[in-house]
ZAMARGU-4260 file (C-alpha; in steps of 0.2 Angstrom, whole numbers, plus 5000, padded with zeros to 4 digits):
<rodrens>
0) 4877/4775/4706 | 4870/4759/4698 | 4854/4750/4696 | 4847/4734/4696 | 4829/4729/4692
5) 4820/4715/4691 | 4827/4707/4673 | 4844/4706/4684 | 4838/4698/4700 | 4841/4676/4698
10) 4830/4665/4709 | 4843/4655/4717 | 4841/4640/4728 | 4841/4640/4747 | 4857/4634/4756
15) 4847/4619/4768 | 4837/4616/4750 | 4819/4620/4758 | 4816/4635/4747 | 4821/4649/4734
20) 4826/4667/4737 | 4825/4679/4725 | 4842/4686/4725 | 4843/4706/4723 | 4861/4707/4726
25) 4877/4699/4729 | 4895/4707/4735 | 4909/4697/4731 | 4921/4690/4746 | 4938/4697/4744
30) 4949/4680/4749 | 4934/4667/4749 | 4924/4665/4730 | 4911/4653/4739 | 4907/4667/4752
35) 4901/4685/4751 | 4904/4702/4757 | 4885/4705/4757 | 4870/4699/4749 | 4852/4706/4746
40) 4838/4694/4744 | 4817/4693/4745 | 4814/4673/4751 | 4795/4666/4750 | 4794/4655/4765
45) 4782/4642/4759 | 4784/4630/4775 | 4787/4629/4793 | 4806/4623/4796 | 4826/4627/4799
50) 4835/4642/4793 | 4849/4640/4785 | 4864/4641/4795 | 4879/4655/4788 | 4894/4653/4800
55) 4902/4671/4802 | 4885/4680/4795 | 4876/4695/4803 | 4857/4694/4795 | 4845/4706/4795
60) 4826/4699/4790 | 4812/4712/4787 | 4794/4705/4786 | 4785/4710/4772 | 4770/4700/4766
65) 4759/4688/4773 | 4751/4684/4792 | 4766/4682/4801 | 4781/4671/4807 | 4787/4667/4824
70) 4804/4662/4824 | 4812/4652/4838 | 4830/4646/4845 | 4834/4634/4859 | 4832/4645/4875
75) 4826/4660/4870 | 4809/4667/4869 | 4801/4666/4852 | 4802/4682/4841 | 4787/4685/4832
80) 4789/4695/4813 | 4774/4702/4805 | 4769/4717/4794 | 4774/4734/4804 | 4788/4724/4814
85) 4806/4728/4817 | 4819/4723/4805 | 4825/4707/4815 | 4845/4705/4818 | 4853/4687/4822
90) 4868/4678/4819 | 4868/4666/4804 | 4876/4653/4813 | 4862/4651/4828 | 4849/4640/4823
95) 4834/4646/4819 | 4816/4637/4817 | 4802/4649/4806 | 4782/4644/4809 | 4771/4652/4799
100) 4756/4659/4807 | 4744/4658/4792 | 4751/4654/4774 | 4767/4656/4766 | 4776/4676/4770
105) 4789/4686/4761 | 4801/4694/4771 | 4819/4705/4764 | 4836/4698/4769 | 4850/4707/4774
110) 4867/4698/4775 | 4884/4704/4779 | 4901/4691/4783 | 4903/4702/4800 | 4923/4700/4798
115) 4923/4712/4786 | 4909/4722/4788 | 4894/4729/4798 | 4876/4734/4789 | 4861/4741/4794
120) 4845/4740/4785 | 4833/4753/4790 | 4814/4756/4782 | 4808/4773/4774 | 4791/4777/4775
125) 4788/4793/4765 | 4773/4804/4761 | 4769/4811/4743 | 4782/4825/4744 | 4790/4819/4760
130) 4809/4820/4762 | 4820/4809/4772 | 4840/4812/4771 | 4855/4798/4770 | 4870/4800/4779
135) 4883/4790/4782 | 4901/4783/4776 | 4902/4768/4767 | 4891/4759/4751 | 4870/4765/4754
140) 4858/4751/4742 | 4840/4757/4743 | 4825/4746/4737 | 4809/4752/4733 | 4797/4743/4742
145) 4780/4751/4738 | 4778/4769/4726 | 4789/4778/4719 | 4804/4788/4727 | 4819/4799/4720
150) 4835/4799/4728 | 4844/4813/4724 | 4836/4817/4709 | 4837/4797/4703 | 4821/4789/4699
155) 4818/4774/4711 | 4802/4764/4707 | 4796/4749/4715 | 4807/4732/4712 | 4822/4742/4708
160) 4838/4744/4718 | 4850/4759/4717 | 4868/4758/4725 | 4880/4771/4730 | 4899/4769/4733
165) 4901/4782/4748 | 4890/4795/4742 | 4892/4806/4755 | 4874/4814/4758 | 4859/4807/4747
170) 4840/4814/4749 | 4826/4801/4746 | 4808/4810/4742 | 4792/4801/4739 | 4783/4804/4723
175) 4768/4799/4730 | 4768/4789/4744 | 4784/4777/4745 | 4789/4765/4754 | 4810/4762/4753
180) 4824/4747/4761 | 4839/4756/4766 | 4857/4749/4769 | 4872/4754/4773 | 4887/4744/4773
185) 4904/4748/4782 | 4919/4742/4780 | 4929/4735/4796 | 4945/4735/4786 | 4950/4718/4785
</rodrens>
């Protein structure tokens, strides 16, 4: 198991320049150094304006703050992300223009290079005393969102992320209400 916390995150610029994301977390490429495997970040989406593209990326956005973001792509209906909605899965190379429906929004970013790897990013909403069990092969990273959570008797509080190399079976209980990211990530052996 290891932790990271909020000492160990670095603001890093956005790729198209039009922002900063706070970067939680960042897996190595195993060939390509300028690449990664996967990466974990909180963005602050100040303005209106393109996504960055990443060629060969699955991404994964969860909304988090703010009064919302519609997102919209040459000839398909535009998505709308706001508090309560669905984790949002696209391909990094599809462009991608964000408006923001009322201010500036934070939203979690999931991103894996789908060559070598699939991810999933599932939120945990737990009660005080609520449990939620974690199965699965592969790495699980949880982030505490809102609370206070153990996972298997680890102390996960809000701002902190815990990751597993295949842990088998892991428990996630709410110490108070909680509110937890959950990834897995899966190799596909290349």
């Amino acid at each position: 198991m290891r932790r990271w916390g909020p000492t160990d995150y670095r603001d890093m610029p956005w790729k198209n320049g039009g922002g900063v994301t706070r970067e939680l977390l960042k897996l190595p490429h195993p060939r390509a150094p300028e690449r990664f495997l996967m990466r974990l970040s909180i963005a602050t989406v100040a303005s209106s304006g393109p996504f960055s593209l990443f060629p060969g990326v699955d991404r994964t956005l969860l909304f988090l703050e703010g009064e919302g973001m519609a997102l919209r792509r040459e000839g398909a209906p535009e998505v709308v992300l706001e508090r309560g909605s669905a984790p949002f899965r696209f391909p990094g190379e599809v462009p991608f223009e964000s408006r923001l429906l009322g201010g500036p929004v934070r939203d979690f970013n999931l991103m894996v290079d789908r060559e070598l790897a699939e991810a999933r990013l599932d939120v945990v909403e737990l009660a005080a005393g609520g449990e939620h069990p974690i199965e699965g092969a592969g790495s699980v990273w949880l982030y505490g969102l809102a609370g206070r959570a153990e996972v298997s008797g680890e102390p996960l509080a809000e701002q902190e992320l815990l990751g597993w190399e295949a842990p088998g079976s892991l428990r996630v209980r709410g110490v108070g209400e909680a509110r937890v990211v959950v990834v897995h990530l899966t190799s596909r052996g290349g």
